[in-house]
C-alpha positions in Angstrom: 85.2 -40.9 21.8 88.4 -42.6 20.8 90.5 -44.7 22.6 94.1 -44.1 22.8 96.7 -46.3 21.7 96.9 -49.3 24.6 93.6 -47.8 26.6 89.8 -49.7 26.8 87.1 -48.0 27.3 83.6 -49.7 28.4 79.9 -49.2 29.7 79.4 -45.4 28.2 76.6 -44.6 30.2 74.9 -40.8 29.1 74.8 -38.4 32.2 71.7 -36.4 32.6 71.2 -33.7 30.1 73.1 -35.4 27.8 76.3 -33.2 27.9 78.7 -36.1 28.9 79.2 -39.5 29.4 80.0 -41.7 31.9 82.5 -45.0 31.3 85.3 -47.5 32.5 88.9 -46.9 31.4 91.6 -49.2 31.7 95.2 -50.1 30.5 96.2 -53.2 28.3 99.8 -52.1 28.1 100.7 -54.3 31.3 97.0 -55.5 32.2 97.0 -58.4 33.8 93.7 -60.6 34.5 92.6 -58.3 37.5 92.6 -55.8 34.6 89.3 -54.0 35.5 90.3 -54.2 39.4 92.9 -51.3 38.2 90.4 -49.5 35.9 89.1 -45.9 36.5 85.5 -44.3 36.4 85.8 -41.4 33.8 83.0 -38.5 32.8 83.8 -36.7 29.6 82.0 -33.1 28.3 81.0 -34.3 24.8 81.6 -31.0 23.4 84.9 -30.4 24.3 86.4 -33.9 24.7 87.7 -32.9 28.4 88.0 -35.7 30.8 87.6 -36.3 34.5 88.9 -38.8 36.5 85.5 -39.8 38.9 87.1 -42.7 40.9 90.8 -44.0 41.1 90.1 -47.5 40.7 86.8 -49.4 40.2 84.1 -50.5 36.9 81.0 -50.5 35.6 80.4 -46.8 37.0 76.3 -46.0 36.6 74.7 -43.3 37.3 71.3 -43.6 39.9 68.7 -41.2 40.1 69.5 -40.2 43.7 72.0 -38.4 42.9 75.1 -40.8 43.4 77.1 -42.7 41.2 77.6 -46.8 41.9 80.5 -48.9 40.5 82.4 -52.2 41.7 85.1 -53.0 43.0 86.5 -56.5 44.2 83.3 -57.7 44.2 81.8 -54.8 46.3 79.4 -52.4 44.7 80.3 -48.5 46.3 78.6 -45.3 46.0 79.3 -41.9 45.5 77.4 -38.8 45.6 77.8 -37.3 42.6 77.2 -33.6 40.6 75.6 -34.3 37.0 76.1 -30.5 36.8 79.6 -29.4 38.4 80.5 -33.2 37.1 82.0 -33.7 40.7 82.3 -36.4 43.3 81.0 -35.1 47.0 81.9 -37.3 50.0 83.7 -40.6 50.1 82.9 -44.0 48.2 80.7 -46.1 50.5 80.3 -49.6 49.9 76.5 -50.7 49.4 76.3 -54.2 48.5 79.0 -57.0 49.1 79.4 -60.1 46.9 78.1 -59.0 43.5 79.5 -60.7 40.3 81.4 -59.8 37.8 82.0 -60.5 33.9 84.8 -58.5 32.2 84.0 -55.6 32.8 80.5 -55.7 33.8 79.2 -56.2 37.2 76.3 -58.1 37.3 73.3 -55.8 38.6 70.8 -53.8 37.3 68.2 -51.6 39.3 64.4 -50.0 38.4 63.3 -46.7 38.0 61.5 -47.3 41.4 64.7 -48.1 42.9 64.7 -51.7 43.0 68.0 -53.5 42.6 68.7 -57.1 41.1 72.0 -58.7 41.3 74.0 -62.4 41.1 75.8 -62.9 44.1 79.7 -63.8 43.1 82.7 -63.8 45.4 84.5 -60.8 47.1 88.3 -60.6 46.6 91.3 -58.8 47.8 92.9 -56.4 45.6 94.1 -58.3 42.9 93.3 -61.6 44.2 91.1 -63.2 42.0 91.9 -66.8 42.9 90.4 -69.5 40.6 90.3 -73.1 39.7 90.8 -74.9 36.8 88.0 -77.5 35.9 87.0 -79.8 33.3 83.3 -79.6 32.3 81.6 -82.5 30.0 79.2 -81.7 27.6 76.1 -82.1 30.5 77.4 -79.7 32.2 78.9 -81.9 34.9 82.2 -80.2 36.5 85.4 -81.4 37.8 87.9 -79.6 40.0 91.6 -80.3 38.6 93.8 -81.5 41.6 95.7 -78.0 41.0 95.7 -75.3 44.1 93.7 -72.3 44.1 96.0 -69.7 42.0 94.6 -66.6 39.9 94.8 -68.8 36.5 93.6 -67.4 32.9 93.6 -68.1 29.7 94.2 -72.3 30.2 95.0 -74.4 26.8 95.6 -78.1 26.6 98.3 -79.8 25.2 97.7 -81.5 21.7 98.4 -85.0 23.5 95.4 -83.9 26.1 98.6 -84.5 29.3 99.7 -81.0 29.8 97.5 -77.6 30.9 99.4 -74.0 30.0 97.8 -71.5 31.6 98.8 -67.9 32.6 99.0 -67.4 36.6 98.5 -63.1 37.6 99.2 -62.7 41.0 98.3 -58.8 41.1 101.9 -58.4 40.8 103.4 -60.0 37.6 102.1 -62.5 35.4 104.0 -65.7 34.2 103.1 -69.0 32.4 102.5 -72.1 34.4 102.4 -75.3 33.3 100.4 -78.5 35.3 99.5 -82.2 34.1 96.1 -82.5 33.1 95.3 -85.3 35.9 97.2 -83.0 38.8 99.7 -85.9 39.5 102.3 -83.2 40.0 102.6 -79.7 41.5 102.1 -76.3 39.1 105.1 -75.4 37.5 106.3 -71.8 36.0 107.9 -71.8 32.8 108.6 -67.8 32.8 111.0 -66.6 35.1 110.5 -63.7 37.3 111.6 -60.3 36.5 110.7 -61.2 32.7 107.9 -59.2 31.9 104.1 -59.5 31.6 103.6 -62.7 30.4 100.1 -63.6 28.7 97.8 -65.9 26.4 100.0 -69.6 25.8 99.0 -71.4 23.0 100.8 -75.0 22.7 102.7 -75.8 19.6 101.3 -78.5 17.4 104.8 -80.9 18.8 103.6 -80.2 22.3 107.2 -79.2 22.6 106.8 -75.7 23.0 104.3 -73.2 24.5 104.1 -69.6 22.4 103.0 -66.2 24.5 102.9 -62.9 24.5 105.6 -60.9 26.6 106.6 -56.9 27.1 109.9 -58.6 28.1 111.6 -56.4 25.6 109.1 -53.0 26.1 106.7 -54.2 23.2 103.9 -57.2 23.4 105.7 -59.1 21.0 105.2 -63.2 20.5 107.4 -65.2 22.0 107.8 -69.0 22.7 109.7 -71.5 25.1 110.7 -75.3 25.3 107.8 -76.9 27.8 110.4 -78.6 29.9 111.7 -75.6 31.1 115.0 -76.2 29.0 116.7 -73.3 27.3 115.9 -69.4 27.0 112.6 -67.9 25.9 113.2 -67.2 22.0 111.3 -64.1 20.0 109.1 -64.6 17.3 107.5 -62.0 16.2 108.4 -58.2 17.0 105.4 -55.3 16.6 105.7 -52.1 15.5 104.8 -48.9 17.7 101.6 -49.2 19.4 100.5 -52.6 17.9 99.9 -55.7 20.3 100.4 -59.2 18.8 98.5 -61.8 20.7 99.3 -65.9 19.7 95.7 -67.6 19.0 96.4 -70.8 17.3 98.7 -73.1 15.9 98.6 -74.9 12.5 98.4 -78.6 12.8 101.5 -79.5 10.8 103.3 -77.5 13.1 104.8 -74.7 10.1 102.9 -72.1 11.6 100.8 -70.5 14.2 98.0 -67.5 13.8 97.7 -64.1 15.9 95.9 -61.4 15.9 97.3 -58.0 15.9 96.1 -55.0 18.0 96.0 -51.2 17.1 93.9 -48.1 17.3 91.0 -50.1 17.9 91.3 -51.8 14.7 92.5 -55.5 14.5 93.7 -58.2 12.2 94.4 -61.5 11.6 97.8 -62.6 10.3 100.1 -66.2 9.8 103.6 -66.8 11.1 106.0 -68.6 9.4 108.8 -70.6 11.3 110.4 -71.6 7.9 110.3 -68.2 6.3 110.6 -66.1 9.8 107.8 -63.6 8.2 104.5 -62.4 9.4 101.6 -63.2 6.3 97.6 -61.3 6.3 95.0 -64.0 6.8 91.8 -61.7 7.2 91.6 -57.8 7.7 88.5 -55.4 6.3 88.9 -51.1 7.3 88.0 -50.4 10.4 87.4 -53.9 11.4 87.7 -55.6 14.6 88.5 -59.5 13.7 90.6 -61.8 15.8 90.3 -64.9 18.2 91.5 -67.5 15.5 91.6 -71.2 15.7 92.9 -73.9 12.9 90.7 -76.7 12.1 92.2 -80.2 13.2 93.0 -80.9 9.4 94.3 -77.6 9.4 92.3 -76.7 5.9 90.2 -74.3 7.8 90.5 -71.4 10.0 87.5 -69.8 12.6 87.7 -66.5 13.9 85.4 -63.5 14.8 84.3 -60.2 13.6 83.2 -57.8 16.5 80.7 -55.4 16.5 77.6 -54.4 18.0 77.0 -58.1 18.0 79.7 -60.3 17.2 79.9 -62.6 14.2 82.4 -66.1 13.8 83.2 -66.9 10.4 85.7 -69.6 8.8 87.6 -69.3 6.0 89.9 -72.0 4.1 93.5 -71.8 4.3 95.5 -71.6 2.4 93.5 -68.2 2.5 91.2 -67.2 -0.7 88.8 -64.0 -0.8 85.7 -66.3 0.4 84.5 -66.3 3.9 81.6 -68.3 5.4 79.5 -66.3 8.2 78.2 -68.8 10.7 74.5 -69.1 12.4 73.7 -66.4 15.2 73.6 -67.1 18.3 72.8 -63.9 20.3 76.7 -62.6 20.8 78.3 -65.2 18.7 82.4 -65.1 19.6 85.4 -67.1 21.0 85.6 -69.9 18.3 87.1 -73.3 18.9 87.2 -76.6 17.3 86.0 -80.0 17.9 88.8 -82.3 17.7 87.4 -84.2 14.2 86.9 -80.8 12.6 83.1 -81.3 12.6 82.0 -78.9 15.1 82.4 -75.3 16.3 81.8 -74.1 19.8 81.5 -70.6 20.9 80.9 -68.2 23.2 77.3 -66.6 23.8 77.5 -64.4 26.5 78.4 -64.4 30.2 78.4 -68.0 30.7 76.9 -69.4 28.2 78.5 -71.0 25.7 77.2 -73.5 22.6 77.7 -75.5 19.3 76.7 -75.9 15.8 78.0 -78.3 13.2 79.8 -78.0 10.5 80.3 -79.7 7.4 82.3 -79.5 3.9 80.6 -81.7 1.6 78.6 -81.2 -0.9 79.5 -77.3 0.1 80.0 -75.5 3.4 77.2 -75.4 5.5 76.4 -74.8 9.6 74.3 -76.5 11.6 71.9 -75.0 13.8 73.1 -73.7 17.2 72.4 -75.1 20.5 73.3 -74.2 24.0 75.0 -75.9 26.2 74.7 -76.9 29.8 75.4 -74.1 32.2 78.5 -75.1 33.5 79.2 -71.9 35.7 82.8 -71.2 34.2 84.2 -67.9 33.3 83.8 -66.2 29.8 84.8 -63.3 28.4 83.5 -60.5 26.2 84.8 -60.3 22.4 87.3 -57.6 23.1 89.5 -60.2 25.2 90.6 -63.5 25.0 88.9 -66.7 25.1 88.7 -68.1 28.6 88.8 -72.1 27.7 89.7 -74.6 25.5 88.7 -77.5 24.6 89.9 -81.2 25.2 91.3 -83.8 23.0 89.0 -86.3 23.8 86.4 -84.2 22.3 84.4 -84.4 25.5 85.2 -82.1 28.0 86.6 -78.7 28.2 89.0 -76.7 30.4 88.1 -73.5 32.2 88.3 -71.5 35.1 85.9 -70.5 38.1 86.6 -68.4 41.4 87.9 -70.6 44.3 85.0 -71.2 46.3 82.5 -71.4 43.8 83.2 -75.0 42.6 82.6 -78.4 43.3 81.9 -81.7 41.6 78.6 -82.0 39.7 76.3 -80.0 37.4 76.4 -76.1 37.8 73.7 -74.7 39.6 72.2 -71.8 37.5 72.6 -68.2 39.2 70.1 -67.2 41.8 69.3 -63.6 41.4 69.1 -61.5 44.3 66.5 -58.6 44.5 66.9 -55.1 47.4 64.1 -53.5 47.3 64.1 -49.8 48.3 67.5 -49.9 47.6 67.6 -46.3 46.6 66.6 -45.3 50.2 69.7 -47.4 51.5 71.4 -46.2 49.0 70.8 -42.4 50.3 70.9 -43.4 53.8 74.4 -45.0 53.8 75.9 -42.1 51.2 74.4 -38.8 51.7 75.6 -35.9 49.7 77.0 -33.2 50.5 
């Protein structure tokens, strides 16, 4: 079942009798971070291909054994009865639980065969809303609100001087680049002007002079970058071909160049630009491999990125790049790489909210230490397939994220409570009978 060119598709879930599936759809040509608030509940007849549009807008479609299917929606789960035979919606969507949380794609509940249904509570939002803060967590977990207003950031990365924040601010509307001091002395401000496209993923340059991002300004997701004071027009970098995305990941510490990762037909790889030479150069590719989400060492000798699969995989390699990779430790969904800031740790990603670290050393040979979690902290993550939701700060002892407004405040993260229905099926009828 593949995806066309600029199209995600998530959850497959099989449909009774095992003659199509069920899934999420979505856009990345002009997503923005309410991406899945825009995507579409699909079925699709295995043997001929033929899809079917379920539901207009919502994710994370399921299908329950009464006879309706459930997605989400803003933070709402709704059902729908639902033909597995005619594959056919009957009735309106209903909505059946309020406040359920969402990573990515995936809302968080899960239900029994006895009808049972567990869920984490999480905030409900307006269409396109999805207002967050930016915080600072330490390594105990402990979090700090930055003195920034609520706004629907993404994507924030700290200035190499640890003063300045870049993140990316989606409205529901457009998306643009903000820039804010790190201690919230002064007020948010935009560095893309309006009207200039969909405007996504800053990375700083190594000077702390510039800020880098991706842009359809021009009708293609090429790189582009911009003096951080505002001064000056936006300048292009890098220009894709037909169908290929070019997202900015990280930039070499002697300034010369900065690494991306290039998007097409499912397939991705990972390539070097040069400012001197003005020319695009392969760092890692394999067929049919999915590897992206790099990040230069502070000595810039070394490069971490990761190799998605079923489980996802971060390896480093040196650079200057030669034909030998190291595969680091497992640490159940092992992604989203990032340096410490003396080059002898990696963090990562391990799942939805959690995140950890292993060491890593160079002498007598290349070797990982053993992983360990981290606090909770509570802060947003994201799967493999997106980009990484933090970064990390120069004083090697916090890091930068983002939570929905509302759901922060000053000390250690409480962990999740998980709520349980029971019966929920017999609601579930009640409130949405079929036709």
């Amino acid at each position: 079942m593949p995806a066309k060119v600029n199209e995600v598709l998530a959850e497959p879930y099989m449909l009774p009798g095992g003659k199509a599936v069920l899934f999420s759809r979505t856009t990345v040509e002009r997503s923005t971070s309410a991406i899945w608030d825009r995507g579409q509940i699909v079925v699709q007849t295995l043997q001929t291909g033929a899809r079917k549009t379920l539901v207009p807008a919502g994710s994370g479609g399921r299908y329950l054994p009464t006879g309706h299917v459930v997605y989400a929606l803003n933070g709402v789960l709704f059902a729908v009865a639902f033909n597995p035979r005619r594959l056919e919606t009957t009735g309106s969507p209903v909505g059946i639980v309020e406040g359920v949380a969402r990573a990515g794609v995936a809302a968080q509940f899960a239900y029994s065969s006895t009808g049972s249904l567990v869920y984490i509570p999480g905030p409900v939002t307006a269409a396109g809303a999805g207002q967050t803060i930016l915080i600072l967590v330490d390594r105990k977990g402990e979090i700090e609100p930055l003195k920034v207003p609520p706004a629907a950031y993404g994507f924030p990365r700290v200035s190499r001087d640890g003063k300045r924040v870049a993140a990316q601010i989606d409205d529901g509307k457009e998306s643009s680049i903000w820039i804010c001091e790190l201690s919230g002395d002064t007020a948010p401000r935009r560095l893309t002007l309006p009207g200039a496209g969909v405007n996504r993923y800053p990375i700083w340059s190594s000077d702390n002079q510039r800020v880098a991002f991706q842009s359809d300004r021009d009708g293609d997701l090429g790189i582009w970058w911009q003096r951080a004071d505002g001064t000056g027009a936006a300048e292009r970098l890098t220009t894709p071909g037909k169908g290929v995305a070019h997202i900015p990941d990280s930039w070499s510490p002697d300034g010369q160049r900065f690494s991306f990762t290039e998007e097409k037909n499912n397939i991705s790889e990972i390539w070097t630009w040069s400012l001197r030479d003005k020319k695009a150069t392969l760092l890692a590719a394999a067929p049919g491999a999915v590897l992206g989400r790099s990040v230069f060492s502070p000595d810039g000798r070394w490069v971490a990125y990761q190799a998605a699969a079923h489980r996802s995989h971060i390896y480093v390699r040196p650079f200057p790049p030669t034909d030998t990779a190291y595969v680091a430790p497992e640490d159940a969904d092992t992604h989203h790489p990032s340096w410490s800031p003396d080059g002898k740790e990696l963090f990562y990603v391990a799942g939805p909210s959690q995140s950890g670290s292993m060491s890593f050393t160079t002498q007598p040979g290349v070797s990982f230490g053993r992983p360990v979690r981290a606090a909770r902290s509570g802060f947003s993550t994201s799967t493999p397939a997106n980009v990484r939701t933090y970064d990390v700060v120069p004083d090697g002892k916090h890091f930068i994220g983002v939570v929905p407004a509302g759901q922060s405040q000053s000390g250690t993260a409480g962990t999740p409570q998980i709520q349980v229905v029971l019966n929920w099926f017999e609601d579930v009828k009640r409130r949405a009978p079929g036709n």
